[in-house]
C-alpha positions, 0 to 999 in steps of 0.5 A: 346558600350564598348570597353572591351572584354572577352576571350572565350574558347570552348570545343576544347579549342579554343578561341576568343575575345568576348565584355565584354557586351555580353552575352556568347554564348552556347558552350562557356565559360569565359577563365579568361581573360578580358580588353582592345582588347590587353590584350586579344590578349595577353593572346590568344597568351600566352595561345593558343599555339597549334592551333589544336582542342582538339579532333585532339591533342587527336586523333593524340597522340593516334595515337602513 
């Protein structure tokens, strides 16, 4: 078992740590980011900055 991850990323930008060895699961895609568990939390917390879906950002900016 490795112990290397991968960021994943979904249609809501939403994202989560995934083994390197994995296949990706549908609805998800390789967000750019792989290595150590830290290095991927790392780039989550860089990265994910606005917990909200998609779909509710978008939804509330309509909003006005």
């Amino acid at each position: 078992m490795s112990d290397e991850y991968r960021v994943l990323a979904n249609d809501e930008e939403q994202y989560a740590l995934w083994p390197r060895h994995k296949e990706i699961p549908a609805g998800w895609r390789d967000a750019g980011c792989a290595g150590d568990r830290q290095a991927c939390l790392d780039f989550v917390e860089r990265t994910w900055t606005d917990m909200r879906p998609r779909s509710v950002r978008e939804h509330l900016a309509a909003q006005g």
